[in-house]
Chimera marker file (.cmm) of the C-alpha trace (Angstrom):
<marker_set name="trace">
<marker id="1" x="133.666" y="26.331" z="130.883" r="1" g="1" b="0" radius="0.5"/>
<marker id="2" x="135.473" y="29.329" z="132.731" r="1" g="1" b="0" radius="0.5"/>
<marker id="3" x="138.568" y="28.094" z="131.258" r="1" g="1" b="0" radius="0.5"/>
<marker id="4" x="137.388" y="28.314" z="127.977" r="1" g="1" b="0" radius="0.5"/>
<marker id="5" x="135.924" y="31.845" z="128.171" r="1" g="1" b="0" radius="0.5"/>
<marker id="6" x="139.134" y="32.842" z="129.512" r="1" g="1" b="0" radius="0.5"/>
<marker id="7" x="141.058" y="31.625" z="126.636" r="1" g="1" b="0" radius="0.5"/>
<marker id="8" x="138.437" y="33.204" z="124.178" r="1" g="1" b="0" radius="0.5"/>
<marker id="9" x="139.061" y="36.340" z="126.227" r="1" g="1" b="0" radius="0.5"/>
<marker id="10" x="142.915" y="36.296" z="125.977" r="1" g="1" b="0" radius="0.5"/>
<marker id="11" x="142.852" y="35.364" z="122.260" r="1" g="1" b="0" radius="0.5"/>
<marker id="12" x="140.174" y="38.563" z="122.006" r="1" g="1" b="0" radius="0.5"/>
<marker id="13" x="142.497" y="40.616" z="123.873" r="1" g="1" b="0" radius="0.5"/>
<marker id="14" x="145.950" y="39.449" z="122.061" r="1" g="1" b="0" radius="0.5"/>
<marker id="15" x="144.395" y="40.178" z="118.853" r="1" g="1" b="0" radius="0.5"/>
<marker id="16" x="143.652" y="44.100" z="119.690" r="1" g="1" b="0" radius="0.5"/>
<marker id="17" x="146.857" y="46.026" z="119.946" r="1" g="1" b="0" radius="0.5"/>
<marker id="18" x="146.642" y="48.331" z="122.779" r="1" g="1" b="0" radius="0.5"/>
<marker id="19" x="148.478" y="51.210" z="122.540" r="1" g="1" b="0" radius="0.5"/>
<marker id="20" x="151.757" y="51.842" z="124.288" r="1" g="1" b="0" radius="0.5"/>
<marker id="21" x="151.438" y="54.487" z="127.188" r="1" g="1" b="0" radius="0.5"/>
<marker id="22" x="153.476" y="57.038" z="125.585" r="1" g="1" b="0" radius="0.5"/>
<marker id="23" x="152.368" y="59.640" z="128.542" r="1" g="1" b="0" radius="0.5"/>
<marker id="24" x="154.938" y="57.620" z="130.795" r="1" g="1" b="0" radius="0.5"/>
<marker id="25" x="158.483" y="58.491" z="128.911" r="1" g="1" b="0" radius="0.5"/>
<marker id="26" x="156.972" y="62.411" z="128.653" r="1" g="1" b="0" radius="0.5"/>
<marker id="27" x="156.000" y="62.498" z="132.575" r="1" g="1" b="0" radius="0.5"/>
<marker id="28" x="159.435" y="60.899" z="133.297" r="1" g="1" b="0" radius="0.5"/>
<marker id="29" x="161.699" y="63.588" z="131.383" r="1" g="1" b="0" radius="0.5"/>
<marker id="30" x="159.263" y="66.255" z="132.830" r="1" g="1" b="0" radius="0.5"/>
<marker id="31" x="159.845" y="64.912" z="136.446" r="1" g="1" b="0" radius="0.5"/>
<marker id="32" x="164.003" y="64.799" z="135.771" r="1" g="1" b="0" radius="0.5"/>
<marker id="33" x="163.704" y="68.208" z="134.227" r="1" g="1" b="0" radius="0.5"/>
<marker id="34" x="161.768" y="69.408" z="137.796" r="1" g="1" b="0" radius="0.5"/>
<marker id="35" x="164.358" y="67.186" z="139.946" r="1" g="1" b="0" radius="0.5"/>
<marker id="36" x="167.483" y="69.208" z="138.359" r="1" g="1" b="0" radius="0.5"/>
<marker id="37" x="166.074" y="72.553" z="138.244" r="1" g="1" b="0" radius="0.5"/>
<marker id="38" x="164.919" y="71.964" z="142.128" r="1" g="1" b="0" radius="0.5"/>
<marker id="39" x="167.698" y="70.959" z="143.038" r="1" g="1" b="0" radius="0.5"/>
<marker id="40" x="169.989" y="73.561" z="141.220" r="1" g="1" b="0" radius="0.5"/>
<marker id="41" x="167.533" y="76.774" z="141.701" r="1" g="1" b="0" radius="0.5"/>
<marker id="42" x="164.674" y="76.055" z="144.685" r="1" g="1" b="0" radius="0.5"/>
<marker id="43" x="166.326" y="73.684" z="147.406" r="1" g="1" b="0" radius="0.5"/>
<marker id="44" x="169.494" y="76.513" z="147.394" r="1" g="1" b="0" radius="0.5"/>
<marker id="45" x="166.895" y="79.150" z="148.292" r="1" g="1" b="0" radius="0.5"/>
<marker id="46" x="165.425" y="77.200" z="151.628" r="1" g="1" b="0" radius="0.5"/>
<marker id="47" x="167.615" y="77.852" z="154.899" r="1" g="1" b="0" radius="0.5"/>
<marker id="48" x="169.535" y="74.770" z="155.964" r="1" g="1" b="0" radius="0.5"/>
<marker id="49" x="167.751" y="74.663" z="158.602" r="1" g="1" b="0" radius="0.5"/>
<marker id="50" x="164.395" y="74.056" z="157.597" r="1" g="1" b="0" radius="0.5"/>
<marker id="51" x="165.780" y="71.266" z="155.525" r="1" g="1" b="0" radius="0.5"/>
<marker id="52" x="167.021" y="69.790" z="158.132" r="1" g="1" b="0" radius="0.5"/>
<marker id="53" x="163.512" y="69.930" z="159.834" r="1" g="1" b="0" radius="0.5"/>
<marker id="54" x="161.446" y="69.251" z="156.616" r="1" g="1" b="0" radius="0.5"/>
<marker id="55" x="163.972" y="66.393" z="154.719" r="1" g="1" b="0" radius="0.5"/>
<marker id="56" x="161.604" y="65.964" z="152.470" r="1" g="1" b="0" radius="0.5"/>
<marker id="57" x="162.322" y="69.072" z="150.918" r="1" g="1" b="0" radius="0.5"/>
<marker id="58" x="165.891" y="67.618" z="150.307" r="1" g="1" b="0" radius="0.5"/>
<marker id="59" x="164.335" y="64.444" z="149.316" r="1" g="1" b="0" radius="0.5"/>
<marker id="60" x="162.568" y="66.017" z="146.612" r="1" g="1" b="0" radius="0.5"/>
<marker id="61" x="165.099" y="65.189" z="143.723" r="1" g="1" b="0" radius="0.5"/>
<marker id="62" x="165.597" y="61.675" z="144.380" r="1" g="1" b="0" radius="0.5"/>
<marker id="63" x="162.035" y="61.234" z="144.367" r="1" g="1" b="0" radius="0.5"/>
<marker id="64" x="161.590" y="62.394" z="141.235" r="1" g="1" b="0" radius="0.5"/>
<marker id="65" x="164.505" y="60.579" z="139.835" r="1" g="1" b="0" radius="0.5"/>
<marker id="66" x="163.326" y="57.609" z="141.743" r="1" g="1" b="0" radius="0.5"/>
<marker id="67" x="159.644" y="57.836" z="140.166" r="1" g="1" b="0" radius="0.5"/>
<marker id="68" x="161.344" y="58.861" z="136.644" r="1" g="1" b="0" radius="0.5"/>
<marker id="69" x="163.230" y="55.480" z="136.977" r="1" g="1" b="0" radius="0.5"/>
<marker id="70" x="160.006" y="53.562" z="137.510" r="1" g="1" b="0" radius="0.5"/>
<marker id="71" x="157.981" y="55.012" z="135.357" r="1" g="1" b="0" radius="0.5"/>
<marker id="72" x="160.804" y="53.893" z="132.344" r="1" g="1" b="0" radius="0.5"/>
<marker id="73" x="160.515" y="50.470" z="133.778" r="1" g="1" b="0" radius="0.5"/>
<marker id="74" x="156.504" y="50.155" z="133.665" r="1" g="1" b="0" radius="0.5"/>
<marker id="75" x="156.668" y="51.223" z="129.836" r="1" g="1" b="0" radius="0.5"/>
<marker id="76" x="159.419" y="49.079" z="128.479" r="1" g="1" b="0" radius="0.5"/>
<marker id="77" x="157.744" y="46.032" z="130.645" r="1" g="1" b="0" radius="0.5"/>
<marker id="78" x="154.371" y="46.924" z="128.651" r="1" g="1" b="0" radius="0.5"/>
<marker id="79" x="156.291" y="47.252" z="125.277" r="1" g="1" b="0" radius="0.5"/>
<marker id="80" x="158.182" y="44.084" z="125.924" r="1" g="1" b="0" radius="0.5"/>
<marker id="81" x="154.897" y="41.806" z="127.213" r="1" g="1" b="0" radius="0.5"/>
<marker id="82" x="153.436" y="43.311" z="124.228" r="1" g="1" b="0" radius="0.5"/>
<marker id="83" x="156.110" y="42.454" z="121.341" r="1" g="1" b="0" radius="0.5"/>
<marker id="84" x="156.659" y="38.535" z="122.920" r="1" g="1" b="0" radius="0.5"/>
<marker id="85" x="153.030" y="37.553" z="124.320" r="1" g="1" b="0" radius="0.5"/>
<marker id="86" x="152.331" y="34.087" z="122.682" r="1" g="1" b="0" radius="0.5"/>
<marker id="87" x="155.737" y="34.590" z="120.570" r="1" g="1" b="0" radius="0.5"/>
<marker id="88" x="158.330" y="32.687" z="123.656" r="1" g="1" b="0" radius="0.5"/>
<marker id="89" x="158.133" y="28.500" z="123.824" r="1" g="1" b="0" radius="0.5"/>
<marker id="90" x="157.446" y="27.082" z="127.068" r="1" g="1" b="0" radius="0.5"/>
<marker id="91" x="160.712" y="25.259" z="126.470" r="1" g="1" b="0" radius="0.5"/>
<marker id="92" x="162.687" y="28.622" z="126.577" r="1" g="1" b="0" radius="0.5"/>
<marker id="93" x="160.362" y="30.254" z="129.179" r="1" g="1" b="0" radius="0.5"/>
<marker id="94" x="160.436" y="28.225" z="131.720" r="1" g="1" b="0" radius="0.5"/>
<marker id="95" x="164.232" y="27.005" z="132.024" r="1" g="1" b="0" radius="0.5"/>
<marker id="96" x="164.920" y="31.580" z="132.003" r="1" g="1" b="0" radius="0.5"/>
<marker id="97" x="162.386" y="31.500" z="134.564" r="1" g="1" b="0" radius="0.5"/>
<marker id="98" x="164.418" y="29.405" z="136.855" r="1" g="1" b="0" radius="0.5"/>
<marker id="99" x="167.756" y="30.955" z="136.399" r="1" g="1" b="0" radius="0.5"/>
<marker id="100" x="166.058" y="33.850" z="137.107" r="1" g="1" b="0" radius="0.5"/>
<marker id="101" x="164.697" y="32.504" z="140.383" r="1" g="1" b="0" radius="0.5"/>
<marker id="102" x="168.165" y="30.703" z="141.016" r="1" g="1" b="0" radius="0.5"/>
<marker id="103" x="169.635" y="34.281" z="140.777" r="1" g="1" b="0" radius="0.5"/>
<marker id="104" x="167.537" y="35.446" z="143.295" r="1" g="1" b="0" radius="0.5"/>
<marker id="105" x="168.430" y="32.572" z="145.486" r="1" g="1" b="0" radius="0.5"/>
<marker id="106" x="172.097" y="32.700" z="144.664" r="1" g="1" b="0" radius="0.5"/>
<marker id="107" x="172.219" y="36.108" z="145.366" r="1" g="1" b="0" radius="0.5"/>
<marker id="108" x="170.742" y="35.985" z="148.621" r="1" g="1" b="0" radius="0.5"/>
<marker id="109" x="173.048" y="33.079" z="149.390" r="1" g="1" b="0" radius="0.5"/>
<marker id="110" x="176.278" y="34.936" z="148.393" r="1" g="1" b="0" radius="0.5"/>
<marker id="111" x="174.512" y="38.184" z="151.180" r="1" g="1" b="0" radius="0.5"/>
<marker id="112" x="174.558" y="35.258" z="153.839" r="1" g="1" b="0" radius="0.5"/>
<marker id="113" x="178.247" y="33.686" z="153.170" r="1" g="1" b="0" radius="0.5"/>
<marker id="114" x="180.718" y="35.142" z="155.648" r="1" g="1" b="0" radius="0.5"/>
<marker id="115" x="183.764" y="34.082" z="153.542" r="1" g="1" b="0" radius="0.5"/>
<marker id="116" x="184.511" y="35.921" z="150.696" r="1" g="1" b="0" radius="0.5"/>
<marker id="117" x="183.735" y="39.777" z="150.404" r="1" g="1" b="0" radius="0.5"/>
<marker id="118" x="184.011" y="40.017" z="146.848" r="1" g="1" b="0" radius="0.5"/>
<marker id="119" x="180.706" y="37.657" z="146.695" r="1" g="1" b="0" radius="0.5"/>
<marker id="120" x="178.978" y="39.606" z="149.385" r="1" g="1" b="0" radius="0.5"/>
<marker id="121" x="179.842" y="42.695" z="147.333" r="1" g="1" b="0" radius="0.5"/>
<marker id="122" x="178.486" y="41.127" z="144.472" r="1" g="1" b="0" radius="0.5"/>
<marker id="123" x="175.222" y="39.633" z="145.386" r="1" g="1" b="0" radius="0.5"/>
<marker id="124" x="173.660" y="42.954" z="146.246" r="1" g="1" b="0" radius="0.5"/>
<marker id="125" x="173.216" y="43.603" z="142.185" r="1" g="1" b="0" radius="0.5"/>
<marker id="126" x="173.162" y="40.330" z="141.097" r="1" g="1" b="0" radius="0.5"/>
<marker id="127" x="169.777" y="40.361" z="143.422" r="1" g="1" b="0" radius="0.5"/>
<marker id="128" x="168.298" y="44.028" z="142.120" r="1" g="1" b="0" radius="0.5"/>
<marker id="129" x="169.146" y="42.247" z="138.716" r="1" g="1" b="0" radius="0.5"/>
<marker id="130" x="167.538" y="38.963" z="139.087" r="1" g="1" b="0" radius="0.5"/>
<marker id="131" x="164.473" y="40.486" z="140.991" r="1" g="1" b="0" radius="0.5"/>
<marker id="132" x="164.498" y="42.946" z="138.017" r="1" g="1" b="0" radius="0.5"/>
<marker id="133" x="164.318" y="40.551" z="135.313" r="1" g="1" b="0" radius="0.5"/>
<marker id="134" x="162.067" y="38.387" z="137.227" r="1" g="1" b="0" radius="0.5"/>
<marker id="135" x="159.611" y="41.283" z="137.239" r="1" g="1" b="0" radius="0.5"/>
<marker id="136" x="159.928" y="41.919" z="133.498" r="1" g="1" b="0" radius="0.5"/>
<marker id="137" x="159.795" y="37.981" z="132.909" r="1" g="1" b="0" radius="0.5"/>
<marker id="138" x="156.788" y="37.304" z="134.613" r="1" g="1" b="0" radius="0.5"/>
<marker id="139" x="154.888" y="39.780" z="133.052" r="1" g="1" b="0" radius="0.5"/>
<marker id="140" x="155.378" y="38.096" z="129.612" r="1" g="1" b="0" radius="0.5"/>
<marker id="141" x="152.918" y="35.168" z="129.064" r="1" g="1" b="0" radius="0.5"/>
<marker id="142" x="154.775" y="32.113" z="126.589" r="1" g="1" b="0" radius="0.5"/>
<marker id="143" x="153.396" y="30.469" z="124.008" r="1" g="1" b="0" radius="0.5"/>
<marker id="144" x="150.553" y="27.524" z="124.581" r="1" g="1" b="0" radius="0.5"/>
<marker id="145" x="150.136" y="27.975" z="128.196" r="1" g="1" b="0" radius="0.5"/>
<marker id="146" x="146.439" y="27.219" z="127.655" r="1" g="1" b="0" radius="0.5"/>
<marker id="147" x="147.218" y="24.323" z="125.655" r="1" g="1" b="0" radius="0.5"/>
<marker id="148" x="149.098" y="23.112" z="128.362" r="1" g="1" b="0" radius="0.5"/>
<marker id="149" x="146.790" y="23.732" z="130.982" r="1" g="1" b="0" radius="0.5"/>
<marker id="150" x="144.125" y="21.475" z="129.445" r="1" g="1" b="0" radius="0.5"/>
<marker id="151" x="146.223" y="18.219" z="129.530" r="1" g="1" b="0" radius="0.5"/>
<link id1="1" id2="2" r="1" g="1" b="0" radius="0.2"/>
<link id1="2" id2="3" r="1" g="1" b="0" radius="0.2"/>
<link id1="3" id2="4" r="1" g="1" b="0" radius="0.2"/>
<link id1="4" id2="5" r="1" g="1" b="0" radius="0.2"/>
<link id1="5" id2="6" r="1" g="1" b="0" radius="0.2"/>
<link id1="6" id2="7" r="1" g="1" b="0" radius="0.2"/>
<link id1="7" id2="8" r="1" g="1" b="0" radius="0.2"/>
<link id1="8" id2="9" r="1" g="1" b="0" radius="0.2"/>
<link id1="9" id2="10" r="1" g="1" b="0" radius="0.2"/>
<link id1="10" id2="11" r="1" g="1" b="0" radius="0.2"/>
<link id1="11" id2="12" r="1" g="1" b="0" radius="0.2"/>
<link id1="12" id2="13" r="1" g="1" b="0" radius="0.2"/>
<link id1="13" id2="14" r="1" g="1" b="0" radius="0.2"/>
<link id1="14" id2="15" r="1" g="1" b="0" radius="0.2"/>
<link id1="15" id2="16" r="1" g="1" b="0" radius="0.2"/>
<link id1="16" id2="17" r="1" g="1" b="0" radius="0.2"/>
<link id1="17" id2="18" r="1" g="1" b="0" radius="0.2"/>
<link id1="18" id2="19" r="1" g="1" b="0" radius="0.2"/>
<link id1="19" id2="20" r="1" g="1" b="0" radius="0.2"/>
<link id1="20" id2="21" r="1" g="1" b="0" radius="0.2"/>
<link id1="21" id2="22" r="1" g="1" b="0" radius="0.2"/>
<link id1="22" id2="23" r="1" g="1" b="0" radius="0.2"/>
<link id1="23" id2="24" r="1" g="1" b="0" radius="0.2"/>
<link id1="24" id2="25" r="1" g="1" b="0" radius="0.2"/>
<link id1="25" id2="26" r="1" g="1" b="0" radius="0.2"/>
<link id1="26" id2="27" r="1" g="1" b="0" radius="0.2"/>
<link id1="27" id2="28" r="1" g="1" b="0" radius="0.2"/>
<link id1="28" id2="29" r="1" g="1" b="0" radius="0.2"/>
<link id1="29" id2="30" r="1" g="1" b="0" radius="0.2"/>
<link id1="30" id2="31" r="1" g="1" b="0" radius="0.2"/>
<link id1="31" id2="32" r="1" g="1" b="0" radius="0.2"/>
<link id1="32" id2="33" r="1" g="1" b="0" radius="0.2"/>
<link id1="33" id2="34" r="1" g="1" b="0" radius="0.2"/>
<link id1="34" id2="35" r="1" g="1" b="0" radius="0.2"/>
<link id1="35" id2="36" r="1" g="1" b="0" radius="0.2"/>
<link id1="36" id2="37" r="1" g="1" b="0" radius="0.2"/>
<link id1="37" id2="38" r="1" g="1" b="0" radius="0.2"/>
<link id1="38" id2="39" r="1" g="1" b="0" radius="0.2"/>
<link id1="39" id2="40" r="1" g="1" b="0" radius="0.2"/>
<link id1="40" id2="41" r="1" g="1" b="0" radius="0.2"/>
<link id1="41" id2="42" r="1" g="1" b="0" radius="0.2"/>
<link id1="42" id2="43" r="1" g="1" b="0" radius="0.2"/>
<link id1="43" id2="44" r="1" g="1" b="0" radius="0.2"/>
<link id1="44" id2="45" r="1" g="1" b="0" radius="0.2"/>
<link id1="45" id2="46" r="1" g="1" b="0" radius="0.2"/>
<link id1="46" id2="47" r="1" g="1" b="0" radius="0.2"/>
<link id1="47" id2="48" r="1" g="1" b="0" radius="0.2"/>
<link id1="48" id2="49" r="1" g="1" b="0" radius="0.2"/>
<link id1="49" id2="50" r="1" g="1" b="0" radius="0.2"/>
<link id1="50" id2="51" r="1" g="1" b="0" radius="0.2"/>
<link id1="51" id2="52" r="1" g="1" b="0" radius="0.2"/>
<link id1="52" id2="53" r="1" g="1" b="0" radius="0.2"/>
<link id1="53" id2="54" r="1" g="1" b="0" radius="0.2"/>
<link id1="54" id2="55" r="1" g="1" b="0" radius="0.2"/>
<link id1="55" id2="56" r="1" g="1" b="0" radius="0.2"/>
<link id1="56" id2="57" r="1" g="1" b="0" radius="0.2"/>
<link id1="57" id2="58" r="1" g="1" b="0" radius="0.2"/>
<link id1="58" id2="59" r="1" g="1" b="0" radius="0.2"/>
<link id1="59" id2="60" r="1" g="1" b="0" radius="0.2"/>
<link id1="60" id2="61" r="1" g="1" b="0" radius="0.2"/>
<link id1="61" id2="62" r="1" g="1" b="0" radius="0.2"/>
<link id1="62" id2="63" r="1" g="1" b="0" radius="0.2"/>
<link id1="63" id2="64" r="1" g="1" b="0" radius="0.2"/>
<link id1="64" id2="65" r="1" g="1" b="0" radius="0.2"/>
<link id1="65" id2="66" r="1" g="1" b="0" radius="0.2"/>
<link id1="66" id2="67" r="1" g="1" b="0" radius="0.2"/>
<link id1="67" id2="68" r="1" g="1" b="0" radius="0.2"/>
<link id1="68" id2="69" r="1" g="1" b="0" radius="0.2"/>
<link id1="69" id2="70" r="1" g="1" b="0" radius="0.2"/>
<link id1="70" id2="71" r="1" g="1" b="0" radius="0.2"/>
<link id1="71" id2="72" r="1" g="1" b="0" radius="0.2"/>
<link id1="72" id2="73" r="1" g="1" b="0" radius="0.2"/>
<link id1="73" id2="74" r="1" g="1" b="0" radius="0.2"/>
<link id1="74" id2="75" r="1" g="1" b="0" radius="0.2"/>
<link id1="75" id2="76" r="1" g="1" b="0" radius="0.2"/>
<link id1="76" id2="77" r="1" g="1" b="0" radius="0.2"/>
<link id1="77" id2="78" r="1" g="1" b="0" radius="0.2"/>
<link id1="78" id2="79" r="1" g="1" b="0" radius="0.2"/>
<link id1="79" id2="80" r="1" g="1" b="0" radius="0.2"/>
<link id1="80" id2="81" r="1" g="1" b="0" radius="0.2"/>
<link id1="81" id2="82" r="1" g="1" b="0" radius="0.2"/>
<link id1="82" id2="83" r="1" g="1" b="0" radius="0.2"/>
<link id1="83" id2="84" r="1" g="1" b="0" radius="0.2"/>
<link id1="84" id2="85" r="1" g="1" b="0" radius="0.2"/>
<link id1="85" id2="86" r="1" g="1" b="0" radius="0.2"/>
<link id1="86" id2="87" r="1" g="1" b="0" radius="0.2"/>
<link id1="87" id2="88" r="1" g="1" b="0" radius="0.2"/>
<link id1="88" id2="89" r="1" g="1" b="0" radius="0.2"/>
<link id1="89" id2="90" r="1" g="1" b="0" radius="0.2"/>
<link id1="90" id2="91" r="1" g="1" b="0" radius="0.2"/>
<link id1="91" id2="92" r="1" g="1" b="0" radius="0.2"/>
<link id1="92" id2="93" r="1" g="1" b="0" radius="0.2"/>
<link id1="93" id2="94" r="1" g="1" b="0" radius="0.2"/>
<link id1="94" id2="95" r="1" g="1" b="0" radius="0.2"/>
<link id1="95" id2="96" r="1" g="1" b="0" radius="0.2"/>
<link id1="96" id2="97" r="1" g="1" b="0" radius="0.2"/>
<link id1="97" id2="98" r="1" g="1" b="0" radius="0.2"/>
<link id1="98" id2="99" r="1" g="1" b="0" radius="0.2"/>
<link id1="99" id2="100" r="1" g="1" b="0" radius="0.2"/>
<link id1="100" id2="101" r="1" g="1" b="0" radius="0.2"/>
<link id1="101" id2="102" r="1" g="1" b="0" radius="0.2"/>
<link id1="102" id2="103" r="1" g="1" b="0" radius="0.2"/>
<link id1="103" id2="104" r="1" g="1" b="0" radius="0.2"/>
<link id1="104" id2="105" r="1" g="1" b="0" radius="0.2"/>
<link id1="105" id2="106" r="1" g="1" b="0" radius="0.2"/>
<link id1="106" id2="107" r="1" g="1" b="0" radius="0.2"/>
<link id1="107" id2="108" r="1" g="1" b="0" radius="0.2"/>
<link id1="108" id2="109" r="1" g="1" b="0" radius="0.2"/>
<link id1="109" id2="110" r="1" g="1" b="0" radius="0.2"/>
<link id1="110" id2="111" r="1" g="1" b="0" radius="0.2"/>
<link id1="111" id2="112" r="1" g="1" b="0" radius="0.2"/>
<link id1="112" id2="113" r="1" g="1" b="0" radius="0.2"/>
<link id1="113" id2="114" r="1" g="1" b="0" radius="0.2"/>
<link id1="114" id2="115" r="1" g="1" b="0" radius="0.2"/>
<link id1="115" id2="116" r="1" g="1" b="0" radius="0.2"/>
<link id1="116" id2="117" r="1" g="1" b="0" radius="0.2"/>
<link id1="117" id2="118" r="1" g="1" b="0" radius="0.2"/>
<link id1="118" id2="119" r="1" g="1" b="0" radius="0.2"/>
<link id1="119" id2="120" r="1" g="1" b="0" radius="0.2"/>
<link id1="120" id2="121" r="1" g="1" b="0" radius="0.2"/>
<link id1="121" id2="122" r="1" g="1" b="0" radius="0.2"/>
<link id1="122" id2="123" r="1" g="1" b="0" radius="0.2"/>
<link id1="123" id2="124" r="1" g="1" b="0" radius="0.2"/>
<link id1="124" id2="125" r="1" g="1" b="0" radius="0.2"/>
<link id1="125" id2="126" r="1" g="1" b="0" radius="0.2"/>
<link id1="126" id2="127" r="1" g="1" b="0" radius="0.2"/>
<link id1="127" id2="128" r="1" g="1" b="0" radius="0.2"/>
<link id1="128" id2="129" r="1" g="1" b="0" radius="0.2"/>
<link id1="129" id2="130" r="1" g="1" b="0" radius="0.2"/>
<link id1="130" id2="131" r="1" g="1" b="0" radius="0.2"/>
<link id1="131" id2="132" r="1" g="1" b="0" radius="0.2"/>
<link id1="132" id2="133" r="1" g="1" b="0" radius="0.2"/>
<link id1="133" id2="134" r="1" g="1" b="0" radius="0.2"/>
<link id1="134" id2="135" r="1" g="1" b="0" radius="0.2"/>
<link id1="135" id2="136" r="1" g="1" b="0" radius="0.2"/>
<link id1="136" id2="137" r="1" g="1" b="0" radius="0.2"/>
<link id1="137" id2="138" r="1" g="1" b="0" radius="0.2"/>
<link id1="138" id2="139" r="1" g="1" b="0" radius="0.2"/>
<link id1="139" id2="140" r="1" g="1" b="0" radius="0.2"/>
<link id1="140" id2="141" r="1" g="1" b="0" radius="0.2"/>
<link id1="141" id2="142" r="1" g="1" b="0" radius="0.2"/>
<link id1="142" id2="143" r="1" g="1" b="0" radius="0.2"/>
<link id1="143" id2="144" r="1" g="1" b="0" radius="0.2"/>
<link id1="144" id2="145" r="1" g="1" b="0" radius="0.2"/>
<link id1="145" id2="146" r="1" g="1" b="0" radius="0.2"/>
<link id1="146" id2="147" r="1" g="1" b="0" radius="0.2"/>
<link id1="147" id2="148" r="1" g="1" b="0" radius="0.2"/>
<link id1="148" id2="149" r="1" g="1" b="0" radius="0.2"/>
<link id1="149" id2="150" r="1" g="1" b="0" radius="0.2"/>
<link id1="150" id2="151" r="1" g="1" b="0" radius="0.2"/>
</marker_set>
């Protein structure tokens, strides 16, 4: 019975488009525009000193670089989830989903290895990559999972 509402509720859902959050690609050029022109006009006007006391006066710019970054990442992840909801076979889905994973592992294993540098070098992005496409990939639901579900 819940299972069924839920599926009435996703199909509901799936067939009203939501709108993209367009605010998040404005707030994140507004927050690199503030970053540079801190960082060029405000943080040369505070004493060394003091930013060596208050570092988060330094930290400023990265933070809102960092939160610029982010902010990309949330929209394209709700553009992408919205363009392949429903549209990716379980047969695709779940084989990416595991090389994905495997990435993760593999890059954690090549961290660990004591052998070869050029792997240890390596695995640091091959883990922010994995872990980044694992986020994206897990936010996209495939095709007939409630089909599936029932059997």
């Amino acid at each position: 019975m819940i299972l069924r509402l839920a599926i009435l509720l996703e199909q509901k859902m799936a067939n009203n488009k939501i709108k993209p959050p367009f605010a998040l690609p404005v707030i994140s050029v507004l927050l690199l525009i503030f970053g540079a022109l801190y960082g060029k006009y405000i943080l040369v006007l505070i004493p060394v000193e003091e930013q060596i006391n208050n570092v988060i006066l330094t930290a400023v710019p990265f933070i809102c670089y960092f939160v610029a970054i982010l902010l990309v990442y949330i929209f394209l992840i709700n553009i992408f989830s919205q363009r392949l909801n429903h549209r990716i076979s379980p047969k695709i889905y779940k084989p990416l989903f595991f090389v994905i994973i495997a990435g993760i592992i593999g890059g954690i294993l090549m961290m660990l290895q004591p052998y070869v540098i050029i792997l240890f070098k390596a695995s640091f992005m091959v883990v922010l990559i994995s872990l980044l496409l694992f986020i994206f990939w897990s936010h996209i639901i495939p095709a007939n999972v409630a089909e599936e579900e029932d059997e």
